[in-house]
C-alpha positions in Angstrom: 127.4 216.8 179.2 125.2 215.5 176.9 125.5 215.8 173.3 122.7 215.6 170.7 122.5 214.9 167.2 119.3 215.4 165.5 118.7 214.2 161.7 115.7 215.6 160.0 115.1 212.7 156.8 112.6 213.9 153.9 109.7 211.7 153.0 111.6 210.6 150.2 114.7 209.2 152.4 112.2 207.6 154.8 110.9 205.6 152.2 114.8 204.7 150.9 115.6 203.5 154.3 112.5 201.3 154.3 112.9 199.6 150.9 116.5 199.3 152.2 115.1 197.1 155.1 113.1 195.4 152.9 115.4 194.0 150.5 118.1 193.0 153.1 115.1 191.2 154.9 114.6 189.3 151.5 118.0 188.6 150.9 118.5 186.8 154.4 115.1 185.1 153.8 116.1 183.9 150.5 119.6 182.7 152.0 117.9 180.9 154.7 115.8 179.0 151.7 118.6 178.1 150.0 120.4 176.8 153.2 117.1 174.8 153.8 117.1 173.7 149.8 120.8 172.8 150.2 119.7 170.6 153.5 117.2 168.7 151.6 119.7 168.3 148.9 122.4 166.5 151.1 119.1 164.6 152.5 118.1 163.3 149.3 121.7 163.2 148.0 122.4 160.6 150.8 119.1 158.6 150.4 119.1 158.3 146.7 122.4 156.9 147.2 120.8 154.4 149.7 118.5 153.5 147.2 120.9 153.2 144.3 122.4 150.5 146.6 119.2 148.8 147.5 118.0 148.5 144.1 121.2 147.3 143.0 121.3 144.9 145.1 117.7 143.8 145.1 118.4 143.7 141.0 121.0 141.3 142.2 118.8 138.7 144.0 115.7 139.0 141.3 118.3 138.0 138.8 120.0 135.6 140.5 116.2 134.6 141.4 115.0 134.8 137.9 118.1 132.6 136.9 116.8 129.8 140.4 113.4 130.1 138.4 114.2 129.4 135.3 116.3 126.7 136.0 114.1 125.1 138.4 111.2 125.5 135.5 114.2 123.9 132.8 114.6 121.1 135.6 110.7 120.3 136.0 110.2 120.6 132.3 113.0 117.9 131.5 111.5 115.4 134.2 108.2 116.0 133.2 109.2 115.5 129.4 111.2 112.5 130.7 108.7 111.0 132.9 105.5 111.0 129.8 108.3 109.8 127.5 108.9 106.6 129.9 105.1 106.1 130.6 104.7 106.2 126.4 107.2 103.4 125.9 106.4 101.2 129.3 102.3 101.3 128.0 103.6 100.9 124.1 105.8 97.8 125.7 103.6 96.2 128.4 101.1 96.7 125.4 102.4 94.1 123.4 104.1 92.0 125.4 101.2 91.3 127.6 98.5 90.8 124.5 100.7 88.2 123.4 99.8 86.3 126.5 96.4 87.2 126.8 95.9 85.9 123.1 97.4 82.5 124.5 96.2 82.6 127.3 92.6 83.9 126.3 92.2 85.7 129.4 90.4 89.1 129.0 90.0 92.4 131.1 90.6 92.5 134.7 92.0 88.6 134.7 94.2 89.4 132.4 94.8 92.7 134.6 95.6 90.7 137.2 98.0 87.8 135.3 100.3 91.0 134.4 100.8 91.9 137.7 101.7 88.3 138.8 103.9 88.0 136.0 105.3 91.6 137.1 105.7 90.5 140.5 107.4 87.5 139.5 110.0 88.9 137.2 110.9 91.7 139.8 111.4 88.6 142.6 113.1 86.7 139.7 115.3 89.5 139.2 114.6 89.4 134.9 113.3 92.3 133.1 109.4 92.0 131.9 110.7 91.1 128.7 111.9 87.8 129.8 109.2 86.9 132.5 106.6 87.7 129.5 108.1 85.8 127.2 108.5 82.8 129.5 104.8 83.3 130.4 103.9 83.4 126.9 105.7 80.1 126.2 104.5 78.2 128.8 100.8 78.6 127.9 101.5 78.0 124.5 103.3 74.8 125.9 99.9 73.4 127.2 100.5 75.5 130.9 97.3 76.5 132.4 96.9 80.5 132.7 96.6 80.1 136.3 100.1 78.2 136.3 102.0 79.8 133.5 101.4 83.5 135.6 102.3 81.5 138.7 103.7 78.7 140.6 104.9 77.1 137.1 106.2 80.5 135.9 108.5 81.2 139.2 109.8 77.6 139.2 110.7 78.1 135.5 112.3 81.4 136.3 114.5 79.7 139.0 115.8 76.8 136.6 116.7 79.8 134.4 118.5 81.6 136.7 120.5 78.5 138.4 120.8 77.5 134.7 122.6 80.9 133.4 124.3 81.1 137.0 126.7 78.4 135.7 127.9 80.0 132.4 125.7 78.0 130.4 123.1 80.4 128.5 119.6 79.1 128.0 117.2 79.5 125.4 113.8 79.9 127.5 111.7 79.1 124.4 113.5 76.0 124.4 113.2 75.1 127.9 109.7 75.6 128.1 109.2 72.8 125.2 111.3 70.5 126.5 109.9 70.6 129.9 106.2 70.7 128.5 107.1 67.5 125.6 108.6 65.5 128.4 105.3 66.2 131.3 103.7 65.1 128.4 105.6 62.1 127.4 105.3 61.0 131.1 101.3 61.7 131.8 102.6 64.4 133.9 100.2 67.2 135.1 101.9 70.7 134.0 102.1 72.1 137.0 105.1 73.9 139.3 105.1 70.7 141.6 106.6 68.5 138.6 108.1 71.3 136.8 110.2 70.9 139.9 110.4 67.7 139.6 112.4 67.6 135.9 113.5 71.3 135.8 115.5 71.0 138.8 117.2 67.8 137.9 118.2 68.8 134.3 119.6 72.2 135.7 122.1 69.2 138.0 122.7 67.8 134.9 122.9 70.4 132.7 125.8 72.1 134.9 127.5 68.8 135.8 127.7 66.7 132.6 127.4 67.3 128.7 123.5 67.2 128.8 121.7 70.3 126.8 118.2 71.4 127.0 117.7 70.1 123.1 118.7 66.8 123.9 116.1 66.8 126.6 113.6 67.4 123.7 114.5 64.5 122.1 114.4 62.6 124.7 110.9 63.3 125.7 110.3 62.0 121.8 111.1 58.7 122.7 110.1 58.9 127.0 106.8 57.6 126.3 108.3 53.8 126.2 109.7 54.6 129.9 106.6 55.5 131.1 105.6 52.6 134.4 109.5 51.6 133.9 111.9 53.8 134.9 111.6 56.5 137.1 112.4 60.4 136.2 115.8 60.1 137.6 116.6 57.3 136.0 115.9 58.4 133.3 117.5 61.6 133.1 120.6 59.8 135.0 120.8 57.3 132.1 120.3 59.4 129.0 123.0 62.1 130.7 125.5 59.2 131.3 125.3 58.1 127.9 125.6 61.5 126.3 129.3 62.0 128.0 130.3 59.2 125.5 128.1 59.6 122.4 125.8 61.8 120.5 122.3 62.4 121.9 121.1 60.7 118.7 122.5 57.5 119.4 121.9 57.8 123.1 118.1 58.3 123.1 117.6 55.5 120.6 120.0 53.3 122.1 118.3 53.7 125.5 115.0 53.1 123.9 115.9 50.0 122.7 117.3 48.8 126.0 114.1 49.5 127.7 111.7 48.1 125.1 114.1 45.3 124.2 114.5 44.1 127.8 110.8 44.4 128.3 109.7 41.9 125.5 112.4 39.5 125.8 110.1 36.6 126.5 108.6 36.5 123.2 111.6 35.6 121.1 112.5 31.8 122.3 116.2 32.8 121.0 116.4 35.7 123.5 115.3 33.5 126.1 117.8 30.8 125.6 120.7 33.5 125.9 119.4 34.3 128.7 119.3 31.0 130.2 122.6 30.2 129.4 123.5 33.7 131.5 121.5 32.2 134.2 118.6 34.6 133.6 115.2 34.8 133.3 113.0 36.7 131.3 111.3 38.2 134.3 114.5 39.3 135.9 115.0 42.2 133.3 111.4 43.0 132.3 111.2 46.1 134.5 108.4 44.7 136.6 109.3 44.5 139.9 113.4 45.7 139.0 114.6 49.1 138.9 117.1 50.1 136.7 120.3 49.4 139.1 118.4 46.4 139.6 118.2 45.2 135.7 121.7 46.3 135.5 123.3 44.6 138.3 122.0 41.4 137.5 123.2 41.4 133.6 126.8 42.6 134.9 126.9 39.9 136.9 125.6 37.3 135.0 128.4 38.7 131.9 131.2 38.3 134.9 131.0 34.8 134.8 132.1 34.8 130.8 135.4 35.6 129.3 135.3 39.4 128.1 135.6 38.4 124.6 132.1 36.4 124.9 130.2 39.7 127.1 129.7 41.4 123.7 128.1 39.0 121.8 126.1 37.6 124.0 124.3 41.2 124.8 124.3 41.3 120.5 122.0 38.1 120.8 119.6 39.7 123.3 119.3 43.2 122.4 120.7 43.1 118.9 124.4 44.6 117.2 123.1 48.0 117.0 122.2 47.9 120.9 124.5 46.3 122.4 127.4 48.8 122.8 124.6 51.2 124.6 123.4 48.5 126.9 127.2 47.5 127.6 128.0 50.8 128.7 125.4 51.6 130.9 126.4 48.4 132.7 130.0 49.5 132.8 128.8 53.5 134.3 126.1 51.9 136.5 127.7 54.0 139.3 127.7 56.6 137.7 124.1 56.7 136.9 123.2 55.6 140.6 125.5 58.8 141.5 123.4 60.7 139.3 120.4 60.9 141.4 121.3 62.3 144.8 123.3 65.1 142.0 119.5 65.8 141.0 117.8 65.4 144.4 120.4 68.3 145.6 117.7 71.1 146.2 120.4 73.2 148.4 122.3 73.2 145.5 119.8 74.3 143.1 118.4 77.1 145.5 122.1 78.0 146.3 122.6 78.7 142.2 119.1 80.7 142.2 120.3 83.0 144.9 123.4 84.0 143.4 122.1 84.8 140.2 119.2 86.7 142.1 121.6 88.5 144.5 124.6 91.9 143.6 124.4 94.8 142.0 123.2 94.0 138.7 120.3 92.3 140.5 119.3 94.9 142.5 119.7 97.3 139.0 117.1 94.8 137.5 114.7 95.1 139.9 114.8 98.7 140.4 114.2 99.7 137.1 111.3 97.1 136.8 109.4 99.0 139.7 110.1 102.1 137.6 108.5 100.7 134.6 105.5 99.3 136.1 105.1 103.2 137.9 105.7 104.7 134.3 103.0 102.4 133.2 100.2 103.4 135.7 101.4 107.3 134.7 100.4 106.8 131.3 98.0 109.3 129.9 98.4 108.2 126.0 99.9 111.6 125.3 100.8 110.4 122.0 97.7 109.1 120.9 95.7 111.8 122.1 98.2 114.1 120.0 97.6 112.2 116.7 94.1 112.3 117.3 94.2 116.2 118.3 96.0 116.4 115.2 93.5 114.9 112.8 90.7 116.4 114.0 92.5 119.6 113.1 93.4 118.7 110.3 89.8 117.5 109.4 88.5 120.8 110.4 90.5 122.6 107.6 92.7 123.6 110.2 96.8 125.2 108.4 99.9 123.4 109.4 101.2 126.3 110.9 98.2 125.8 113.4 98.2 122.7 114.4 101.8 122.4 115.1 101.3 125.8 117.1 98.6 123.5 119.0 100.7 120.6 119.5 103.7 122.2 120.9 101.6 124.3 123.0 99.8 120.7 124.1 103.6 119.4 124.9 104.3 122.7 126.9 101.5 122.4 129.2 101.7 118.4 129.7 105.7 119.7 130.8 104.6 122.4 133.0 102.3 119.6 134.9 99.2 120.3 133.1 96.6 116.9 132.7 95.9 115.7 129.6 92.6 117.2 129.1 93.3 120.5 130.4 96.4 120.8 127.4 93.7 119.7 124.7 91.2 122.5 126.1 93.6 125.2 125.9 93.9 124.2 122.0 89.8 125.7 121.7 89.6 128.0 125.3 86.3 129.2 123.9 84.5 125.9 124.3 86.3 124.3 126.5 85.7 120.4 127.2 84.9 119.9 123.7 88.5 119.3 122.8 89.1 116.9 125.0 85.6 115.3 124.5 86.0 114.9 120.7 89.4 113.6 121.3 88.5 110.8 123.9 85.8 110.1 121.8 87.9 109.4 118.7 90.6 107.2 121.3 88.0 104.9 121.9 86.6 104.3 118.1 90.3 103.9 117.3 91.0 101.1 120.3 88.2 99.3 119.1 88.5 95.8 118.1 88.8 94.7 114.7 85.1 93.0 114.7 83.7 96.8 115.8 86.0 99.0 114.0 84.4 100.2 110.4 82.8 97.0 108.6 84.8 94.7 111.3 84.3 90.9 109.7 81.6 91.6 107.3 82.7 91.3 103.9 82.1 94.3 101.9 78.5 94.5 100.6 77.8 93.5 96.7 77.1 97.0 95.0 72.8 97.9 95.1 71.3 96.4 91.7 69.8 99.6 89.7 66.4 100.9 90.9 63.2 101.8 89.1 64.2 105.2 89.0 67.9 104.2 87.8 66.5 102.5 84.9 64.2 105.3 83.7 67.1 107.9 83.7 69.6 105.2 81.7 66.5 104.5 79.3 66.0 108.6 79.0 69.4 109.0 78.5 69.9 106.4 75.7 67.0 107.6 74.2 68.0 110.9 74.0 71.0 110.1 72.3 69.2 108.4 69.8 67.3 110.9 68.8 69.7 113.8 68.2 71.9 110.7 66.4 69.4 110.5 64.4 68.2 114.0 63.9 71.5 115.6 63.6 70.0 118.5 65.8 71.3 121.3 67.4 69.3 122.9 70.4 72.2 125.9 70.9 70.6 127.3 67.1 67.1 127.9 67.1 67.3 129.7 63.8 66.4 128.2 60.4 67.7 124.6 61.3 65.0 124.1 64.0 61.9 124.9 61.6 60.0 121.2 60.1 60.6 120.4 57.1 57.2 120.6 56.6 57.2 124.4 56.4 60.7 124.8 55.5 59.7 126.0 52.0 56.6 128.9 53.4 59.2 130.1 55.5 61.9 130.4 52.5 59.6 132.1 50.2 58.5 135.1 52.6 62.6 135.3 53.2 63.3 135.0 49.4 65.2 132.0 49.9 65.7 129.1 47.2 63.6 126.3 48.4 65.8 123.4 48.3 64.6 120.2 46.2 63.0 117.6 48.3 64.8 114.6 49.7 63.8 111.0 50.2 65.2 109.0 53.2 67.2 106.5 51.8 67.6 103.5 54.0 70.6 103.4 56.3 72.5 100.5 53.8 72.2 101.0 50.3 75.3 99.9 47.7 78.0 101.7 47.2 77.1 103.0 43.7 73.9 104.7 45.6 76.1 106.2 47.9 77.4 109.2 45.7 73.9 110.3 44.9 72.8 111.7 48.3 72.0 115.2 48.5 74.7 117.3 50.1 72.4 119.9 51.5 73.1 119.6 55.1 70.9 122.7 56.2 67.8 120.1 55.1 67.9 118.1 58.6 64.5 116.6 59.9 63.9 117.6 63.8 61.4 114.3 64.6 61.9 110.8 63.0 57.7 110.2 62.2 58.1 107.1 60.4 60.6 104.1 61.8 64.1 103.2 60.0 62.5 100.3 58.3 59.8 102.2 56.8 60.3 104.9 53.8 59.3 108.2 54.1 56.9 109.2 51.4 58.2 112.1 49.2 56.0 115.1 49.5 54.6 116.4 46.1 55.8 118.5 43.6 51.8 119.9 43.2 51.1 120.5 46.4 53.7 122.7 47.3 53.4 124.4 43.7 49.7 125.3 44.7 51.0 126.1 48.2 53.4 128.6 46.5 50.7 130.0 43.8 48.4 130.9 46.7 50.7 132.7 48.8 51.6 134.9 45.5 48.2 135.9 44.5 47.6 136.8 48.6 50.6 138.8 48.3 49.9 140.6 45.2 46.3 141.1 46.4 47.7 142.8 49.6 50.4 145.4 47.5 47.5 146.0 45.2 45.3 147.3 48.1 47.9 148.9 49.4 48.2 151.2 46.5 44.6 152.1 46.3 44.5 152.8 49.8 45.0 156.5 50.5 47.7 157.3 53.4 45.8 158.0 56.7 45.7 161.1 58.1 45.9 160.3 61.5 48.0 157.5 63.1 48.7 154.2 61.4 46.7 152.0 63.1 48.4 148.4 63.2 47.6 145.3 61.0 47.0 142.0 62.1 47.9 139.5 60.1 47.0 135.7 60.7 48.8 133.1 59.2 48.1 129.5 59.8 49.7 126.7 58.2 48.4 122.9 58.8 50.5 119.6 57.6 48.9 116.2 57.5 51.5 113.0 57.0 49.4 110.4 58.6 46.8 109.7 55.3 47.6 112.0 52.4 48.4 109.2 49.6 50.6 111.3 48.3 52.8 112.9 51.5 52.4 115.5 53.7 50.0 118.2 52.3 49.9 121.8 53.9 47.7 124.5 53.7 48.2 128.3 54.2 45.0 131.0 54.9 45.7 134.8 55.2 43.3 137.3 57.2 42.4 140.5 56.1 44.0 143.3 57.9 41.7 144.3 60.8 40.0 148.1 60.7 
C-alpha cells in the first residue's frame, strides 16, 4: 500500500524555502572562513613566536657583537695612540741625542744616517740604552776619536770596559773614562783607536777592580805620562802608579813616580849622584832606563841597598833622588812583586771578557735590548704627528679660523691617525673640498720650519740699516713743514669759509655792503718788540691775514686812510645813483627781467708808495 502526501507551496513559500537555503549556505561558508582565519591564526601565532625568539636572540649576538666591536675599535685606538706617542718621543730623543754627535762629529746626512745605526747596533749588542751609547759616542769624538772609531771599533771596546767596569760594583762616570783614556793615548803618542783603547782600557778595568785605582787618578796620571814615554812600558806604568796608590794619595803617587823616572834618567849629570852611586856599586847607566826595564832598575837598587845597614838604605836613596822622593822610590823597591804581579792581572783578557758577559747576560739584559729594538722601530714609524698638528694649527689660526674650529680639526686629525688613517689623509679631511691642499700647505710649512738657522728668515745677515729718505720722502716732510708754517703764521681756518677767509685787502668793500664797522687798520709789528709795546696790540682777532706777502723781517706798509676813504665815497654815490634810478623807473608791466651787476675790485701791494690801493667799478644794469 502506498501512501502519498502531496504539499502544494505558494509562490510566496517557494521563495521562503529558498532564502532559507541561502542563508544556511552562508552561514556554513562563513564558518568554514573563520575555521580557515582561525588556521592562519595558530600558523602565524606559532611563527611570530618563532620570530620573537630569532630576533631576540639575534639582538643577542649584534649586541654582544656591537660590544666585540667596540672594544676591538677601544683596543686599536689605544695602540695606535700608544704606538705615534712612542714614535714622537723616540724621533724627539734620537733627535737630540744624535745632533749632538753629528755636531762633534761633523758628519752630515746619510753618514751621519749611517753612524746612528752603528752606534744603535752597538748599544743593543752592548746591552745600554741609546742614551748611554750616544753619550759615550759623543765623548769620544770630542776626546780627539775619529768618527769612524768613536761609532765603531773604539766605541764597542769602550762599551765593554764599562760594562766589566760596572760588573764589579764600581759605577763609572763614562764622561770620565773617555778623558782619561783619550789624555793618556795622548800622553803616550798613542793612535786613538779600539786596538790601544784595548790596550789601557782593559788593564785599568784589572786594576780598577783589584786595587784602590780610580778612573780620575788615571787622568792625572796621563798629566805627568809624557816623562814615561820610551821608558816604561803601559803596564808598568799602570802596575807602578796602582801599587803606589794602595799606600798613598794619587797626588803624591804620580809625582813621586815622576820623579823616580826623570830623576833616575839624569843621574849622570850631578857628579854627587854619581858618587852615591858608586859607593852602591852602581853606575849611572844601570838605572837610566836604557836598556833596563822597570824590574830591572829596581832589582839592581834593592840589591845594591842589601848590602847596607837599614838605617843607611834611606838616606842614601835621599842623596840620589832627593828627601821628597825617596820614600816613593823605597817603596816601589819594597812592592816590586807586586808590581811584576800586576801585569799578567792586566794581560788577563778571559777575565775581562768573563766580566763583559755577565753584565751583558739575564733578564735585565735581555729587557735592555728589547726595548732598544722597540725604540729604533718607533723611530722609523714616526710621521711628526705633532709637528704637523702645530702647523695645521697655525695655518688655521692664520686663516681667521675660531678656536672652537680648529680644536674640532685637531681632535678630528687625532681620531683618524687612531683609526689607522696616514698623516696626510687626517690633514685632508680637515678641508675635504680641496683635498691635498691641506696636507700640501702643511708639509710645505714643515720644511721652512726644519730649516737651518743660515736659511730660516734673515739666517746670519745682520738686520739691514733702515733706507735713508728718498726724493719723494723729502718733498712730502718739506710740504708738510711748510704747511704748518703757514697756517702758524696765518692763524687760518679752512673748516670757515665765511668772513675770516676774505683778504684783508677787501675786508672793508665787503663790510660796507653788509653794514658792518670796518675795523681800524693794523700794522705788523715784528715778532719781538719790548714789553711796554706788548699791551698795545689790537685785540681784534676777526682781522687775520690769509697769505704772508712780505717776509718776518720786513714791515708791512700800512694801507691809507685816503684811499679807502675814496674807495668808500665811490661806492656811496654808485649806490645812491642806483636807488635814485630806481625811483624814477616806472614798475614794469610784464616780468622783471633780471639785473646784472658787475663788480670788480683790483689791489696792487707790490709798488703803491703808499700800500695796497684798490679800486671798485660798477656796471649799469643790463636792458
Amino acid at each position: 500500500m502506498t501512501n502519498k502526501i502531496q504539499m502544494d507551496l505558494s509562490v510566496r513559500d517557494a521563495q521562503m524555502v529558498a532564502a532559507w537555503k541561502r542563508s544556511t549556505q552562508s552561514v556554513a561558508a562563513f564558518n568554514a572562513e573563520l575555521d580557515k582565519i582561525g588556521q592562519k591564526q595558530r600558523r602565524n601565532r606559532t611563527q611570530s613566536n618563532s620570530f620573537f625568539k630569532g630576533m631576540s636572540s639575534n639582538l643577542a649576538s649584534m649586541a654582544a657583537g656591537y660590544v666585540s666591536v667596540a672594544g676591538a675599535a677601544s683596543l686599536l685606538i689605544n695602540a695606535n695612540r700608544e704606538i705615534i706617542e712612542q714614535a714622537e718621543e723616540a724621533a724627539s730623543k734620537y733627535d737630540e741625542l744624535f745632533r749632538k754627535f753629528r755636531i762633534q762629529s761633523g758628519l752630515r746626512g746619510i753618514e751621519g744616517d749611517k753612524a746612528r745605526e752603528r752606534i744603535l747596533e752597538i748599544s743593543e749588542r752592548q746591552a745600554v740604552t741609546s742614551e748611554q751609547g750616544s753619550g759615550a759616542a759623543t765623548q769620544l769624538v770630542s776626546s780627539g776619536f775619529s768618527a769612524q772609531e768613536a761609532s765603531g771599533g773604539s766605541l764597542e771596546e769602550f762599551l765593554r770596559i764599562l760594562n766589566a767596569s760596572n760588573a764589579s760594583g764600581k759605577e763609572v762616570d763614562s764622561a770620565g773614562l773617555a778623558k782619561a783614556l783619550s789624555s793618556y793615548l795622548d800622553a803616550q803618542g798613542l793612535d786613538k783607536n779600539e786596538k790601544n783603547v784595548a790596550l789601557v782600557g782593559r788593564s785599568v778595568q784589572a786594576l780598577f777592580k783589584n786595587t784602590n785605582l780610580q778612573l780620575a787618578d788615571l787622568q792625572d796620571l796621563a798629566k805627568v805620562s809624557s816623562v814615561f814615554k820610551g821608558k816604561l812600558s803601559i803596564q808598568e806604568q799602570l802596575g807602578a802608579f796602582s801599587t803606589l796608590v794602595d799606600s798613598m794619595p794619587a797626588s803624591e803617587a804620580k809625582t813621586g813616580l815622576r820623579n823616580f823616572v826623570l830623576q833616575s834618567a839624569t843621574a849622570s849629570a850631578q857628579d854627587e849622584k854619581v858618587k852615591t852611586l858608586d859607593e852602591l856599586g852602581l853606575k849611572p847607566t844601570d838605572i837610566d832606563f836604557v836598556g833596563e826595564n822597570l824590574d830591572q832598575v829596581l832589582e839592581r837598587l834593592s840589591n845594591s841597598l842589601s848590602k847596607l845597614p837599614e838605617e843607611e838604605q834611606l838616606p842614601a836613596l835621599t842623596k840620589i833622588y832627593e828627601k821628597e822622593n825617596a820614600a816613593v822610590v823605597k817603596s816601589l823597591i819594597d812592592k816590586r812583586g807586586k808590581v811584576t804581579d800586576s801585569y799578567a792581572v792586566q794581560q788577563n783578557d778571559e777575565a775581562f771578557i768573563a766580566d763583559v758577559n755577565e753584565a751583558t747576560s739575564g733578564r735585565n739584559a735581555a729587557l735592555r735590548r728589547a726595548e732598544a729594538r722597540r725604540e729604533r722601530r718607533r723611530f722609523q714609524e714616526d710621521q711628526q704627528d705633532k709637528l704637523k698638528k702645530m702647523e695645521a694649527e697655525a695655518l688655521m689660526e692664520a686663516e681667521g679660523a675660531s678656536p672652537f674650529r680648529r680644536d674640532l680639526n685637531l681632535k678630528g686629525y687625532d681620531w683618524a691617525r687612531y683609526l689607522g688613517a696616514d698623516p696626510d689623509t687626517a690633514l685632508n679631511i680637515m678641508n675635504p673640498w680641496s683635498w691635498g691642499s691641506a696636507s700640501e700647505e702643511v708639509d710645505e710649512a714643515l720644511g721652512i720650519r726644519s730649516k737651518p738657522a743660515s736659511d730660516y728668515g734673515e739666517g746670519e745677515l745682520p738686520p739691514a740699516p733702515p733706507a735713508p729718505p728718498g726724493m719723494l720722502d723729502e718733498t712730502r716732510q718739506e710740504v708738510q713743514r711748510l704747511r704748518t708754517k703757514f697756517r702758524e703764521q696765518n692763524q687760518y681756518d679752512r673748516s670757515d669759509p665765511g668772513e675770516k677767509s676774505i683778504p684783508h685787502a677787501i675786508r672793508g668793500f665787503f663790510r660796507d655792503i653788509l653794514g658792518k664797522e670796518n675795523p681800524p687798520p693794523v700794522v705788523r709789528k715784528p715778532a719781538r718788540k719790548p714789553a711796554e709795546e706788548r699791551s698795545d696790540e689790537s685785540s681784534d682777532a676777526s682781522y687775520n691775514p690769509i697769505v704772508d706777502v712780505y717776509p718776518a723781517q720786513t714791515p708791512i706798509p700800512a694801507i691809507s686812510p685816503a684811499s679807502t676813504d675814496e674807495l668808500t665815497k665811490a661806492l656811496k654815490e654808485n649806490t645812491a645813483a642806483l636807488r635814485e634810478q630806481k625811483d624814477k623807473t616806472p614798475a614794469p608791466s610784464g616780468a622783471q627781467k633780471p639785473v646784472q651787476v658787475s663788480v670788480s675790485v683790483t689791489a696792487d701791494a707790490s709798488t703803491a708808495p703808499n700800500g695796497p690801493r684798490a679800486s671798485a667799478s660798477l656796471a649799469r644794469p643790463l636792458k
